[in-house]
N, C-alpha and C positions, 0 to 999 in steps of 0.2 A: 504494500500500500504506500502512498505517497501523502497521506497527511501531513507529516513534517513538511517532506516541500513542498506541498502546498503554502502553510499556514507562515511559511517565510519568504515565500515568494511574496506572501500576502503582508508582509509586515506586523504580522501577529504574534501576539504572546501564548501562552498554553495557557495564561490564568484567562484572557481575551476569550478566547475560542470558548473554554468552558462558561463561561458568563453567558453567549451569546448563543449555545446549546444547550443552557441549563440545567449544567453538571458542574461538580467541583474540578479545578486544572486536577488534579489528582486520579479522577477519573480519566478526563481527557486524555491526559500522560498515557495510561496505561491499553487506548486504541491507539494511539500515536506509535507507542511501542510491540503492538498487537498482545498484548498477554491477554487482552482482553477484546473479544471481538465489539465493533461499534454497532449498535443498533442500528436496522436500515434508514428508519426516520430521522434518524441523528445523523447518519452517515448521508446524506438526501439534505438538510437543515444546510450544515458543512458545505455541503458543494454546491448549494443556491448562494450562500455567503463570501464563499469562493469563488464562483462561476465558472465550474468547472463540472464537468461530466461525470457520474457514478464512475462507469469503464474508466475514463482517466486516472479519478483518487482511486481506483483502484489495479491502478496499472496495466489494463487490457489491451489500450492503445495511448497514442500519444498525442490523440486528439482533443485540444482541451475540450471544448465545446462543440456542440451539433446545431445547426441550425435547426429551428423550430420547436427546441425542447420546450419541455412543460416544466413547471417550477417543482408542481405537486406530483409522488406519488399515485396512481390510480388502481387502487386493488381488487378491483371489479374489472379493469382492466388485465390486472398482470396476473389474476388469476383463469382466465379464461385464454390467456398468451401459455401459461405453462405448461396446461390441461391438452392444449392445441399441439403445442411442440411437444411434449411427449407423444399424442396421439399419432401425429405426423410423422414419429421414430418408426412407430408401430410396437412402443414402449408400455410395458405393462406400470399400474404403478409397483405392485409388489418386485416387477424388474429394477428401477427408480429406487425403492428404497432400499435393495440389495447394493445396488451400486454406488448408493453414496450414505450407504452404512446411515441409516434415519429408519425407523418407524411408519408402513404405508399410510398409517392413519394419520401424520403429519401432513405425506405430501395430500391427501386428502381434502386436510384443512387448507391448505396454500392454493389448492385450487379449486376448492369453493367461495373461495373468499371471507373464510370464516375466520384466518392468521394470514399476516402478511408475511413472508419469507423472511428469515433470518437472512444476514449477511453473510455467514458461512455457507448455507444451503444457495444462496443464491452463486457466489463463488465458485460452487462445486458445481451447478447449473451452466453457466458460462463457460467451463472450462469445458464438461460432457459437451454440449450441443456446440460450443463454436458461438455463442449468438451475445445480443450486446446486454448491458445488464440495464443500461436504460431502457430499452427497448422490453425487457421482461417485467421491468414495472411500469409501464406504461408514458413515460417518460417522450419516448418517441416514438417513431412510425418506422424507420427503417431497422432492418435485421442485421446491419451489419457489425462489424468487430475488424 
């Protein structure tokens, strides 16, 4: 992940950042450092603050930005995106959650739109499929990576 160089490209502090996510820097610190994964909404908060792309801070490409993103989130979106690209694999979910070592009644929830994707699952999502992780929460429109 690229939070740090984000947040100094950005002129910002770790006590800043967390103020402005609404965590202690102590917290912050410890996504920054990854010991601790970031919440997608916090991780999503960050890169609207930033302006910069999920895929970016999280190092998929080196594109800061996409034209057309959306600020927000859309999980009624990015749950019927993930439902689709698995479908589209010809992917079971109990195959899904063999493979990325989860619980099928998770991915379940993630695509019902009843839990929004963790940042890890999501990760491990974008790496399996090849596909953008904006683009899996709704974010944007195109597939690419």
């Amino acid at each position: 992940m690229r939070l740090k160089d984000i947040r100094e490209e950005n002129e910002l502090k770790q006590f800043t950042v967390g103020k402005l996510l609404g965590v202690s820097r102590g917290t912050y610190s410890l996504w920054e450092l990854e010991k601790d994964p970031i919440p997608i909404k916090r991780l999503n908060d960050f890169c609207n603050i930033c302006n910069c792309s999920i895929d970016y801070a999280l190092g998929f490409t080196n594109i800061r930005n996409y034209k057309h993103s959306r600020n927000d989130i859309n999980i009624n979106l990015s749950s019927t995106r993930l439902k689709t690209l698995r479908k589209e694999r010809k992917h079971t979910q109990d195959y899904l959650a063999k493979k990325l070592s989860i619980n099928r009644s998770l991915i379940s929830k993630y695509e019902s739109g009843h839990t929004i994707i963790s940042t890890t699952f999501l990760i491990e999502y974008v790496k399996l499929y090849h596909i953008s992780s904006d683009y899996l929460l709704g974010k944007i429109d195109e597939k690419i990576l």
